[in-house]
C-alpha positions in Angstrom: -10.8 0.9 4.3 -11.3 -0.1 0.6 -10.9 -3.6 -0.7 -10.0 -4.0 -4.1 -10.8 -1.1 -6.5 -10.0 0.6 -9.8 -7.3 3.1 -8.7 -5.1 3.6 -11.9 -5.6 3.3 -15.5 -3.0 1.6 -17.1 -1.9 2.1 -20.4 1.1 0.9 -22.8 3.7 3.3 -23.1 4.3 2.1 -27.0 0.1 3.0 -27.5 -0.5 -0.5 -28.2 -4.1 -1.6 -26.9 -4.0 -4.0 -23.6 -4.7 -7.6 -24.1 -8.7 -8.1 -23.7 -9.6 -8.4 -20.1 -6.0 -7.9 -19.1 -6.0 -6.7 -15.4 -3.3 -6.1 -13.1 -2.7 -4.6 -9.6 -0.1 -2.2 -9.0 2.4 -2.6 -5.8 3.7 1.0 -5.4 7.4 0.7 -3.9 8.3 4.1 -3.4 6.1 5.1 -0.5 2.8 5.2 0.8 0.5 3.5 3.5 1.7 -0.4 2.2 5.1 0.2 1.1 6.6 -2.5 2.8 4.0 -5.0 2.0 4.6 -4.2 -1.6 8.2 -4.1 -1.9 8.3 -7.8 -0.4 5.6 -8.6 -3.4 7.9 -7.1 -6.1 10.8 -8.4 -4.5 8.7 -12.2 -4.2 8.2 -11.5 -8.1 11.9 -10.8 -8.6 12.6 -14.1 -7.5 9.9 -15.9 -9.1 11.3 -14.8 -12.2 15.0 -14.8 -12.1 15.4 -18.3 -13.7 13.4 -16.8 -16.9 15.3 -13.0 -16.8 17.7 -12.8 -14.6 17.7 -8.6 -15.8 14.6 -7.9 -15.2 15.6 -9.4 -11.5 18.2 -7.5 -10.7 16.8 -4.6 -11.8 13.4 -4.7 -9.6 16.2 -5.8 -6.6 18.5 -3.0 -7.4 15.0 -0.1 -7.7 13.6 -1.5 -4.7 17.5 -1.4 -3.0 17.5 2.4 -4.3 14.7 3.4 -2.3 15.9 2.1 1.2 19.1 3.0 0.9 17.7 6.8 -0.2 15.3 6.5 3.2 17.8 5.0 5.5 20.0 8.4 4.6 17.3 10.4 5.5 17.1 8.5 8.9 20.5 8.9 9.7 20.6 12.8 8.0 17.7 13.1 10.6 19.0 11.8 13.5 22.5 13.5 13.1 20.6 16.6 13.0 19.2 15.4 16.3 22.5 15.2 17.8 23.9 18.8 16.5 21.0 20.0 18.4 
């Protein structure tokens, strides 16, 4: 296992250069080894920052909301094809 590493290279989407020295990790929510463990960190953020934008709040809860509501229908499409069996 790898600590922590360069895995990305971020960039602005408006082609504005990044702030010297900025650095940032990225939580990935839709998948992959630590998705849980990230989704509570973007979801901890959400909170943290809902006094200052309540928007920008609701619209990491609602993403993050998206994507368990898209897996728990794949569970259940899953295990009703399990029955039809």
């Amino acid at each position: 296992m790898k600590g922590l590493y360069q895995k990305y290279i971020v960039t602005k989407t408006n082609g504005h250069p990044l702030a010297e020295g900025f650095e940032s990790i990225i939580l990935r929510i839709d998948g992959g080894l630590y998705v849980d463990a990230c989704r509570k960190g973007v979801l901890a953020f959400a909170e943290a920052v809902k006094g200052a934008n309540p928007k920008l709040c609701g619209d990491i809860q609602a993403r993050v909301k998206a994507y368990e509501l898209k897996e728990l229908g794949k569970e259940l499409s899953q295990e009703s094809s399990q029955l039809g069996r």
